[in-house]
C-alpha positions as CSV (number, residue, x, y, z in Angstrom):
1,X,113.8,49.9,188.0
2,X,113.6,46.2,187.4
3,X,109.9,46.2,186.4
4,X,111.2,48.4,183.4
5,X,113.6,46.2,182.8
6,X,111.8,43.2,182.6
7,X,108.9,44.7,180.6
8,X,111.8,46.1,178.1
9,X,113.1,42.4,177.9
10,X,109.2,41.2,177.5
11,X,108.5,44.1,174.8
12,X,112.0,43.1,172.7
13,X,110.8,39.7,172.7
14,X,108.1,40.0,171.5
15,X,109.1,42.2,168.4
16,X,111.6,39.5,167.9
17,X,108.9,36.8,167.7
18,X,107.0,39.0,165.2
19,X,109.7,39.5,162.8
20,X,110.6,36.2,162.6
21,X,107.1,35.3,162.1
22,X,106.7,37.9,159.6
23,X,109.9,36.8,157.6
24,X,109.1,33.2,157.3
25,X,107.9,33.7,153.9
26,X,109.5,30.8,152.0
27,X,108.3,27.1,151.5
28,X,111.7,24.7,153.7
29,X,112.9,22.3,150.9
30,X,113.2,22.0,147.2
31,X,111.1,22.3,144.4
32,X,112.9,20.4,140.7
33,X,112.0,20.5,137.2
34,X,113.5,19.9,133.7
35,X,113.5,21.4,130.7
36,X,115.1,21.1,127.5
37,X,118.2,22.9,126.6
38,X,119.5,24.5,123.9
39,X,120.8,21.8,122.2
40,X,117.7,19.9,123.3
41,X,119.1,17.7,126.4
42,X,117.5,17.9,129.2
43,X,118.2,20.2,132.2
44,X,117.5,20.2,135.7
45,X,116.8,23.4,137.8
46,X,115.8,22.9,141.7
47,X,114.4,26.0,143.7
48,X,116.4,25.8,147.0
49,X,113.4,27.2,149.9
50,X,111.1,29.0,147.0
51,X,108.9,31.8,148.3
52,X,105.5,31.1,149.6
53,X,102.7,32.1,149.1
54,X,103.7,33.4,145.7
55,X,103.6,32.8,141.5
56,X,106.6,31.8,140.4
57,X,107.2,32.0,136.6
58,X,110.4,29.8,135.3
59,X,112.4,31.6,133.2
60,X,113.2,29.1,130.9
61,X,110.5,28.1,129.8
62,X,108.3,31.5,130.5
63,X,107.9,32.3,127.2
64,X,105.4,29.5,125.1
65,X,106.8,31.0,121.6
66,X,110.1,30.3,122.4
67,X,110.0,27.2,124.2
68,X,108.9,23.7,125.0
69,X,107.3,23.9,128.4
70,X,109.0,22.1,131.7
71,X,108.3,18.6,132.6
72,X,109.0,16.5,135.4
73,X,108.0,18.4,138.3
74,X,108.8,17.6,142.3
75,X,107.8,18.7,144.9
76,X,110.2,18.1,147.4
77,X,109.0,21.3,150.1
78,X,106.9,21.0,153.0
79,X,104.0,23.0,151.0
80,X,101.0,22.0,148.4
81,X,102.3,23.4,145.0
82,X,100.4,23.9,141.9
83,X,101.8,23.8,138.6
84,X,100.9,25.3,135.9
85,X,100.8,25.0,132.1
86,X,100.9,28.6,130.9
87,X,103.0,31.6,132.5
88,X,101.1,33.4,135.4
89,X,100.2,30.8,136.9
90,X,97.8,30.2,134.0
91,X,95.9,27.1,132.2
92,X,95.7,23.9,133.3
93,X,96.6,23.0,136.6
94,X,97.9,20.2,138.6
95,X,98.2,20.1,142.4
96,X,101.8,18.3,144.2
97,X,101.6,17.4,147.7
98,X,104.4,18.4,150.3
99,X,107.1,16.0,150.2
100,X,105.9,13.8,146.8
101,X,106.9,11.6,144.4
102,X,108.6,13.0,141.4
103,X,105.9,13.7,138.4
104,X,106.3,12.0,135.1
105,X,107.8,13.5,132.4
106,X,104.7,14.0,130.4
107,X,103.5,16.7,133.2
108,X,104.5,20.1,131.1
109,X,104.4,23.3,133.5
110,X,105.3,27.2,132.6
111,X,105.1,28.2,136.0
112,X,104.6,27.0,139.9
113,X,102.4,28.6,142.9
114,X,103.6,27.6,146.3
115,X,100.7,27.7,148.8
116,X,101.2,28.2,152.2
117,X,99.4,25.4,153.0
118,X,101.6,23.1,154.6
């Protein structure tokens, strides 16, 4: 009776350390850009544990007809982050290491993939 009991505790654990595992799927920290507004000051938007691996268009700026790209990127997560200067993670690109220095202003970005590089 115990020996089931203890393999039941062993089994349960386990599944426990696999679903967390599995579930982990976003970068810790905070990725920040800017864009300009409506009115044409600028705004700041900061991703709050983005997912990872994953494309992320920003919906702001996603569509190049209707807007000035983003600028001023940082990379404030514990992952490698490329940014983009088209939607789809498309065009040029520029690589932010975890934990950087904010970009200059003059880096324009559509949309962001977070690696799961960390």
């Amino acid at each position: 009776m115990r020996l089931r009991h203890t393999a039941a505790a062993a089994v349960g654990a386990l599944v426990l350390v696999v679903t967390q595992a599995a579930s982990a799927s976003a970068a810790t920290g905070d990725f920040s850009y800017k864009y300009a507004g409506p009115d044409g000051r600028p705004q700041s938007v900061t991703l709050h544990d983005p997912e990872s691996p994953a494309c992320i268009v920003l919906p702001e700026v996603a569509d190049p007809d209707a807007s000035e790209p983003a600028f001023a990127p940082h990379n404030d997560t514990d992952t490698w982050v490329m940014v983009f200067t088209e939607p789809d993670c498309s065009g040029d690109s520029w690589t932010l290491r975890p934990h950087g220095q904010p970009a200059t202003d003059r880096l324009k970005l559509r949309s962001v993939f977070l690696t799961d590089r960390h």
